[in-house]
MMTF fields as JSON, N, C-alpha, C and O atoms, coordinates in Angstrom:
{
  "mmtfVersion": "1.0.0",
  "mmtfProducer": "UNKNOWN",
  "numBonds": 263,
  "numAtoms": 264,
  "numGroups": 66,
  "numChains": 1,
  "numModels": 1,
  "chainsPerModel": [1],
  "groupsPerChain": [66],
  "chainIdList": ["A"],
  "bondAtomList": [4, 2, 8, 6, 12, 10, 16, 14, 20, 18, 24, 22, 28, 26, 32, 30, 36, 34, 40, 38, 44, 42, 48, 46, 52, 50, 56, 54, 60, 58, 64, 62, 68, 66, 72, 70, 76, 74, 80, 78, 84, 82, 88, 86, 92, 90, 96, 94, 100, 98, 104, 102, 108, 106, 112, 110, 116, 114, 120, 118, 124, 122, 128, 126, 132, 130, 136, 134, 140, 138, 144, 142, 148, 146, 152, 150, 156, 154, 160, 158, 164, 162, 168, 166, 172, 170, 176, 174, 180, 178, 184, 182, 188, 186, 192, 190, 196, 194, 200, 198, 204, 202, 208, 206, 212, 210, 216, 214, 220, 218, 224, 222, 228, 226, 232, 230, 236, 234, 240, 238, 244, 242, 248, 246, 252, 250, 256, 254, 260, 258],
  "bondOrderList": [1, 1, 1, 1, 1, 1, 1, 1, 1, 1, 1, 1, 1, 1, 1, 1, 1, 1, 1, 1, 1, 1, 1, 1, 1, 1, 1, 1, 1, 1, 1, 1, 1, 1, 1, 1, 1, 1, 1, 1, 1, 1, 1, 1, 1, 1, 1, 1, 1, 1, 1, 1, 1, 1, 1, 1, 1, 1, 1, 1, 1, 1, 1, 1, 1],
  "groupList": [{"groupName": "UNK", "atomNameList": ["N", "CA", "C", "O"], "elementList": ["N", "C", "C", "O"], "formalChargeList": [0, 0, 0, 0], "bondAtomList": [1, 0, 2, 1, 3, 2], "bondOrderList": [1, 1, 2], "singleLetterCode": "X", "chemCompType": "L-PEPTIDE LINKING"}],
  "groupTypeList": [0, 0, 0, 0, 0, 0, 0, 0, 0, 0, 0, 0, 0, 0, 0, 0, 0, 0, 0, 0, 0, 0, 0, 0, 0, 0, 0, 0, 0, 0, 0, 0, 0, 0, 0, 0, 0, 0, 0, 0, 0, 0, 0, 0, 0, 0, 0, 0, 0, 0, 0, 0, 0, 0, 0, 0, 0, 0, 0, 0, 0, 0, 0, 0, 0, 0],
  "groupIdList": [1, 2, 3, 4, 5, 6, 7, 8, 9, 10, 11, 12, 13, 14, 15, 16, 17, 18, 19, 20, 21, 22, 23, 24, 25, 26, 27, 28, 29, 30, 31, 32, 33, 34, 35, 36, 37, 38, 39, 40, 41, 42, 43, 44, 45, 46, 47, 48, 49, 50, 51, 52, 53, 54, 55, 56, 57, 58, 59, 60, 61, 62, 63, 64, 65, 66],
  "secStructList": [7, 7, 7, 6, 6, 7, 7, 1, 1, 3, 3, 3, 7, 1, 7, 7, 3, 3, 3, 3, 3, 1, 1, 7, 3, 3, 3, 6, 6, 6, 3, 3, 3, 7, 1, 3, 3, 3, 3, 3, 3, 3, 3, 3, 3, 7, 6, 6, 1, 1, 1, 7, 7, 3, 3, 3, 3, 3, 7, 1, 1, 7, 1, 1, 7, 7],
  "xCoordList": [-94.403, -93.782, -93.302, -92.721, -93.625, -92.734, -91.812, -91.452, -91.107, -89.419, -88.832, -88.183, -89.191, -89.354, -87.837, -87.431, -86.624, -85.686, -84.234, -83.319, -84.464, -83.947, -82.102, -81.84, -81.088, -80.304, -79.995, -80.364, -79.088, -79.106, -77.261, -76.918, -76.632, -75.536, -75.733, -74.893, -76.518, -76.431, -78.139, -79.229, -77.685, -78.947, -79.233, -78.422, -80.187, -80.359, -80.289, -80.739, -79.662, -79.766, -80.834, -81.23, -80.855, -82.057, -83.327, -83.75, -83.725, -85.331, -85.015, -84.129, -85.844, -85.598, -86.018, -86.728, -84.762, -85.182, -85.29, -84.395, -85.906, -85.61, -84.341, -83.87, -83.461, -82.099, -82.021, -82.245, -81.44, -80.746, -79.348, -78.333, -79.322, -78.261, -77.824, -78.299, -77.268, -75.73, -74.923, -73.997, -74.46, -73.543, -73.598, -73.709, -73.584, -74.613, -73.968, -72.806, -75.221, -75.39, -76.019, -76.68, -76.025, -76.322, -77.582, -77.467, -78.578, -79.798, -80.261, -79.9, -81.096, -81.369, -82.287, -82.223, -83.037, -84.482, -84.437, -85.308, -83.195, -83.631, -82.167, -82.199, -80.762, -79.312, -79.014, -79.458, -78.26, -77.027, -78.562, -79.331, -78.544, -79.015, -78.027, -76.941, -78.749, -77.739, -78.517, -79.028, -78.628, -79.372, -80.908, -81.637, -81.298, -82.582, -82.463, -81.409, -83.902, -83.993, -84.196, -84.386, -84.146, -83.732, -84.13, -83.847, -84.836, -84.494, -83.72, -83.595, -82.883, -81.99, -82.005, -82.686, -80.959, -80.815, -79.823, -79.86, -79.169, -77.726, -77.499, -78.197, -76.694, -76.672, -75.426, -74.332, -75.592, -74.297, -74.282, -75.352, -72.886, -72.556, -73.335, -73.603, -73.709, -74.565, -72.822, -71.766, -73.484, -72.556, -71.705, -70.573, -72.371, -71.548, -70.499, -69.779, -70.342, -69.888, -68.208, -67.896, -67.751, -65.837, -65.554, -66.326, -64.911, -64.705, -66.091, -66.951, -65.673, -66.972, -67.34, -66.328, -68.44, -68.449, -70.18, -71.208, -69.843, -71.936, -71.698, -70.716, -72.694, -72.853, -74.723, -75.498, -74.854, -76.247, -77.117, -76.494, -78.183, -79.269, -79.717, -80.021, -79.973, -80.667, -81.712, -81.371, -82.793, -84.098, -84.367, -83.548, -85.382, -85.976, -87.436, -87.989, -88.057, -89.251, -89.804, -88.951, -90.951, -91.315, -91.092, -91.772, -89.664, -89.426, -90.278, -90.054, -91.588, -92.685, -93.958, -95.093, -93.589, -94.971, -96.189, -97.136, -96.056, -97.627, -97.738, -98.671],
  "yCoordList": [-24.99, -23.671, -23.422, -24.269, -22.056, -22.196, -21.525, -20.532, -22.497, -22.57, -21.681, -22.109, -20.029, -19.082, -19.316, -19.879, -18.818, -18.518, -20.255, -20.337, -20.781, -22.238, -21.867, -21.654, -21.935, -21.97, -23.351, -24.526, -22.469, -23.794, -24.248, -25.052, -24.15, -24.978, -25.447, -26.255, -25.134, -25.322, -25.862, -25.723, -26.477, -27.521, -26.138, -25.788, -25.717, -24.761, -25.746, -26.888, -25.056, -25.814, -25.323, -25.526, -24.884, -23.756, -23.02, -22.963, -22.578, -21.936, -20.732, -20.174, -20.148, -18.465, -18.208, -18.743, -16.709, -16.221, -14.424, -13.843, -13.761, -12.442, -12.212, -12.906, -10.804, -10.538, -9.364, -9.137, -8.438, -7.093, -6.923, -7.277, -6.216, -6.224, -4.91, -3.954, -4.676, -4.341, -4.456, -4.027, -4.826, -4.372, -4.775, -5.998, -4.458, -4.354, -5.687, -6.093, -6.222, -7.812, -7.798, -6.767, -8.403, -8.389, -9.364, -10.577, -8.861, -9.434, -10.229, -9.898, -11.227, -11.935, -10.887, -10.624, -10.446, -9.338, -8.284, -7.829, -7.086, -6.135, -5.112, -3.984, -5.818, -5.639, -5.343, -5.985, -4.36, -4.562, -3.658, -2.879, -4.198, -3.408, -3.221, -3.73, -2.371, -1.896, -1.17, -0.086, -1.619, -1.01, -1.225, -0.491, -2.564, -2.793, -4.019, -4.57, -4.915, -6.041, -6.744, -6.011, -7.869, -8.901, -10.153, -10.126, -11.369, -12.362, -13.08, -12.89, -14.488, -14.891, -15.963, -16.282, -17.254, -18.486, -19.44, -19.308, -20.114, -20.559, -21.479, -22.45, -21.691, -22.448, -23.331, -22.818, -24.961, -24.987, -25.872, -26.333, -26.137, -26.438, -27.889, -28.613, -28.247, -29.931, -30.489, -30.025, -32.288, -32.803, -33.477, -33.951, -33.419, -33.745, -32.786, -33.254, -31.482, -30.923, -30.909, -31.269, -30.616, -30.42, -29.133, -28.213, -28.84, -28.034, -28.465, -29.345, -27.141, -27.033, -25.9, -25.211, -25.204, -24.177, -24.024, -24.652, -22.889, -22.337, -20.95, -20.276, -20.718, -18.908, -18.852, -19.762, -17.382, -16.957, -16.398, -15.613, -16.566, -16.21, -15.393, -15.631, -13.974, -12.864, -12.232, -11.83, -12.222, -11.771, -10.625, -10.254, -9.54, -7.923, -8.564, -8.693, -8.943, -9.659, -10.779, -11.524, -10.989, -12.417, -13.324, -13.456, -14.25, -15.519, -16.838, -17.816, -16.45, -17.601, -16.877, -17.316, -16.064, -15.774, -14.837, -14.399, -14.615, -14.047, -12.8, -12.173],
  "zCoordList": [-25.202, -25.284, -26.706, -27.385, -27.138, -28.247, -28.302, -27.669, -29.675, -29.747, -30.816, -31.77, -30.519, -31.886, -31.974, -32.99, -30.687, -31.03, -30.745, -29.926, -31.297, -31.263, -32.121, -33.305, -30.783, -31.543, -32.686, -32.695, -33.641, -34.653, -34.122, -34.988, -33.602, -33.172, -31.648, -31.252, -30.928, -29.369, -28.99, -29.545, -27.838, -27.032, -25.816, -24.958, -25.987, -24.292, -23.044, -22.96, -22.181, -21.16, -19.774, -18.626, -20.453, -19.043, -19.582, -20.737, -18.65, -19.148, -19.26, -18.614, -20.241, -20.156, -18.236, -17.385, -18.376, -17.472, -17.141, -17.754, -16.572, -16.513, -15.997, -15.096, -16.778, -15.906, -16.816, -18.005, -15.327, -15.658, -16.291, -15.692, -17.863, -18.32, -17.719, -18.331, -16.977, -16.394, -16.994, -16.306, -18.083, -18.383, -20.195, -20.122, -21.644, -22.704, -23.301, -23.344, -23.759, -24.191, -25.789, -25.913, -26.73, -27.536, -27.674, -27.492, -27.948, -27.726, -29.676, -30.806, -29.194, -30.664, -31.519, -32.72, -30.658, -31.311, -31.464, -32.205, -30.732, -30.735, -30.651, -30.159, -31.296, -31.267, -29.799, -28.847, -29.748, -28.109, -27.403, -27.966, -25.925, -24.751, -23.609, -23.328, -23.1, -21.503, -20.418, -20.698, -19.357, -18.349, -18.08, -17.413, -18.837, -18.951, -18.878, -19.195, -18.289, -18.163, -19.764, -20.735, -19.861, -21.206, -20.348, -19.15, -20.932, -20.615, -21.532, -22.742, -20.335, -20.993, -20.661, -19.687, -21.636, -20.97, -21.481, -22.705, -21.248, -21.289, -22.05, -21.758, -23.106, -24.406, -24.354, -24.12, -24.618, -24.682, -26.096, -26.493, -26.955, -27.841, -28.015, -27.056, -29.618, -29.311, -29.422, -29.854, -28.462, -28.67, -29.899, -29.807, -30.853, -32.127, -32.755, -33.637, -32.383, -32.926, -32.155, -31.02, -32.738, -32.275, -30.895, -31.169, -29.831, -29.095, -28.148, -28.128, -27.326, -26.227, -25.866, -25.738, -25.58, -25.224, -24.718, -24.969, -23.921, -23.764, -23.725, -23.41, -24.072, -24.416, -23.726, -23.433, -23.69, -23.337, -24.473, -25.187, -24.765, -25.449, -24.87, -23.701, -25.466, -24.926, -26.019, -27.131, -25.599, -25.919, -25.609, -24.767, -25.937, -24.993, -25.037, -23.945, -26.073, -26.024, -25.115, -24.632, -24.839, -24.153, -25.141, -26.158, -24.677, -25.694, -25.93, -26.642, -24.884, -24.627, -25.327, -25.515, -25.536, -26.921, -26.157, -26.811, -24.852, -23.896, -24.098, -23.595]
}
């Protein structure tokens, strides 16, 4: 698969997936959306770094390249 959008502080933990933004998300490709599908997928902090946290990756594009 490729890995166009690879965060540089966080390990993904999940596969992209399709989801309705309901309510407006800031997407990597294409700035804020709302009311339209985006896929997305759940990031969490690598372990070397200090704190903890996971955030979501949001795409409007196919993040698998098809």
């Amino acid at each position: 698969m490729s890995e166009r959008y690879r965060p540089m502080f966080g390990v993904p933990v999940s596969e992209w997936y399709r989801w309705f933004a309901w309510r407006p998300v800031q997407t990597l490709d294409r700035g804020w959306r709302w009311l339209r599908p985006v896929w997305r997928r759940r990031v969490m902090l690598k372990p070397s770094l200090p704190g903890s946290g996971m955030w979501f990756q949001s795409v409007v594009g196919d993040p698998n390249g098809q």
